[in-house]
C-alpha positions in Angstrom: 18.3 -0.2 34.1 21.0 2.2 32.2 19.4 1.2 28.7 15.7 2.7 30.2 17.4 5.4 31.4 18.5 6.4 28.0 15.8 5.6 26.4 13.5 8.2 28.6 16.5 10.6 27.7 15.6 10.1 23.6 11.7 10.6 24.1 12.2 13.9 26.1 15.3 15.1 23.8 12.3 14.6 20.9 10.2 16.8 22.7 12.5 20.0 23.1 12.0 22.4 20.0 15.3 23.9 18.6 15.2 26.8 21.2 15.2 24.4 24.0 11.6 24.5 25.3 9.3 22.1 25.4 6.2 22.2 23.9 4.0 18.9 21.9 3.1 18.9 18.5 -0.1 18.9 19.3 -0.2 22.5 20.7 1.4 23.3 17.7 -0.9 22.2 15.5 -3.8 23.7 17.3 -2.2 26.7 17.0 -1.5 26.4 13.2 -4.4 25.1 11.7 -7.0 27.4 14.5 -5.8 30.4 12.2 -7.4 29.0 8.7 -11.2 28.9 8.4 -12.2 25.3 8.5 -14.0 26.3 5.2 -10.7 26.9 3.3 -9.1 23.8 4.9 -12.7 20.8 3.6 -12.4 23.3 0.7 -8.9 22.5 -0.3 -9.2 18.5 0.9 -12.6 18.5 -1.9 -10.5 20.7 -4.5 -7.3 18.4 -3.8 -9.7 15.0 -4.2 -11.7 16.0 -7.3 -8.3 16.9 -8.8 -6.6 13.4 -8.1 -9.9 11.7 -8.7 -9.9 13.9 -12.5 -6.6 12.7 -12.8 -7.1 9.1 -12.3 -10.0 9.1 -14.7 -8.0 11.0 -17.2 -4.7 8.3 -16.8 -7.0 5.3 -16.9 -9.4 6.2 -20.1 -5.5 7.4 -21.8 -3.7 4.1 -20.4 -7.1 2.6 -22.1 -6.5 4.5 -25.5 -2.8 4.0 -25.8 -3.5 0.7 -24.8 -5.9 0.2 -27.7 -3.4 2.3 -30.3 -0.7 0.0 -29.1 -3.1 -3.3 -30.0 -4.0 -1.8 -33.5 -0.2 -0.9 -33.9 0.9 -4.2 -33.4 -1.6 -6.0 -35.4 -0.7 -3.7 -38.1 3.3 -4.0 -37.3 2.4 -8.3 -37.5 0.1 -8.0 -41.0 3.1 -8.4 -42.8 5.0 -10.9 -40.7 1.5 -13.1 -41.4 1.6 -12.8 -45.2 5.4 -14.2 -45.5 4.7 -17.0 -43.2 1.4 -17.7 -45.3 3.4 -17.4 -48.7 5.8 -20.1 -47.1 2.3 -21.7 -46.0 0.9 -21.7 -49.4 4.1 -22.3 -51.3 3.2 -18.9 -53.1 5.6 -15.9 -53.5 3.0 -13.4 -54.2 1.7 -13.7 -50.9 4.6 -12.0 -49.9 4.6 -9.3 -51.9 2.5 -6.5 -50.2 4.4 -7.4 -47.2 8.0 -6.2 -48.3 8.9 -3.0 -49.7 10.4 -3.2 -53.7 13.6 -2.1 -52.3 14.1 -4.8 -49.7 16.7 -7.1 -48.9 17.6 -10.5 -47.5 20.6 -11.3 -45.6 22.3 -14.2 -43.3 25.8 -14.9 -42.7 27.1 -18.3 -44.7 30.2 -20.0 -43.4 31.0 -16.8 -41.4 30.6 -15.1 -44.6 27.8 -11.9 -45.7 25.0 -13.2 -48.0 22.5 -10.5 -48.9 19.9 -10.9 -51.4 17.2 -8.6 -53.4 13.7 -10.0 -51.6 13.0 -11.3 -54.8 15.1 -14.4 -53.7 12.6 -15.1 -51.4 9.8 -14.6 -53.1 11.0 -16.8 -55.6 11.9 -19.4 -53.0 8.3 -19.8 -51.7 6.8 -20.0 -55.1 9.6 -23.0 -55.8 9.1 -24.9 -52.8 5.7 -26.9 -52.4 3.0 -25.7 -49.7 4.3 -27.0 -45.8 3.7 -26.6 -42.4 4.3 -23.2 -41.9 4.3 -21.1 -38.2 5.9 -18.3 -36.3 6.2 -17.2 -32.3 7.0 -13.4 -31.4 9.9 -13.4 -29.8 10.1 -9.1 -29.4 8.5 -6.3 -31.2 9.8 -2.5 -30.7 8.4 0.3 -32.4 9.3 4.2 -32.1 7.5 5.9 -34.1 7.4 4.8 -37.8 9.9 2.2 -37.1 9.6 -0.9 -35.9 12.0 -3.9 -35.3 10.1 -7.7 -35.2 12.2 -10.8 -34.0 10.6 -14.1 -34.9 11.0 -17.5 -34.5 9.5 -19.5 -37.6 8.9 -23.2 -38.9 8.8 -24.2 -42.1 8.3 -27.8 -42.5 11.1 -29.3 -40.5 13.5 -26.2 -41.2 13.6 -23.4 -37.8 14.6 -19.9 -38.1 15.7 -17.0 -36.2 14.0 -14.0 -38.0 14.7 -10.3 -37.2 12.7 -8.2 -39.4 12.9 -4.3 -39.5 10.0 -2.3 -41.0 9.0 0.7 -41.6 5.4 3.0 -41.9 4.3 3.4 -45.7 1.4 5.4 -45.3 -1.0 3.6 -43.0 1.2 0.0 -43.9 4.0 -1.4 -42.4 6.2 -2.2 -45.0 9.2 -5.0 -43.9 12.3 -3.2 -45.6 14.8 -6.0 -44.7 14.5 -9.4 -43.3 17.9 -11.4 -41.4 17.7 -14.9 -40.5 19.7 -17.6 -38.6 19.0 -21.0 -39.1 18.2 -22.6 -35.7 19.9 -25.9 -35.5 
């Protein structure tokens, strides 16, 4: 019996308004909304709607855009990482080319030691080594702006790699200005 007791002591203590009286939410409202025209009020709830409903239209045709941007982006960001995987495809060096700017480099770490090569290294490694198996899986891509960092992991014949590219926007390419690997054991 107490705990009804203070329970019907809660509901009316939620019924007193800060000076004490009493009076339900409902006469409140009445009172509230009975001043504004019932024009302004469907008015504002059409005005509200048609400005959410603009809104969603406009998010979902940009998320649609962005979305698209983001597709061409990374095909364009992956165009290169293709061409070096089909010069080790091909056994061809010049494959590789377009895919590297003249100024990049290649580097690993050999017996805990720095080895960092002119790309030339590579490109003269494909064109030395017969055609092979050759594949890759994207492992992370992230871009901001007109730079872009791709982490790969690639197959060449029986040998695995960790690759972490960075590139960079030439124009309308994406040029790959340095490439690290890590052989995978």
């Amino acid at each position: 019996m107490p705990d009804n007791h203070k329970q019907n002591d809660l509901t009316h203590s939620a019924k007193l308004n800060a000076d004490g009286s009493q009076k339900s939410s409902r006469n409140i409202a009445k009172k509230l909304f009975s001043s504004i025209p019932t024009v302004l009020v469907f008015s504002a709830l059409t005005i509200g709607s048609l400005l959410i409903s603009s809104q969603n239209s406009y998010s979902q045709n940009n998320k649609k855009e962005v979305m698209q941007n983001n597709q061409e982006q990374k095909d364009g960001i992956l165009k290169p990482i293709e061409l070096y995987v089909e010069a080790g495809r091909k056994g061809d060096g010049n494959i590789a080319k377009p895919a590297f700017a003249s100024t990049a480099t290649m580097s690993w770490s050999e017996n805990g030691e720095l080895k960092s090569v002119p790309i030339q290294v590579l490109f003269d490694g494909f064109s030395a080594a017969k055609p092979m198996e050759a594949s890759y899986k994207l492992i992370t891509l992230d871009v901001e702006g007109n730079a872009a960092i791709v982490r790969i992991e690639s197959q060449f014949g029986a040998d695995k790699y960790a690759d972490m590219f960075t590139l960079v926007k030439d124009g309308s390419d994406w040029k790959i200005i340095s490439k690290i690997y890590q052989v995978i054991k």
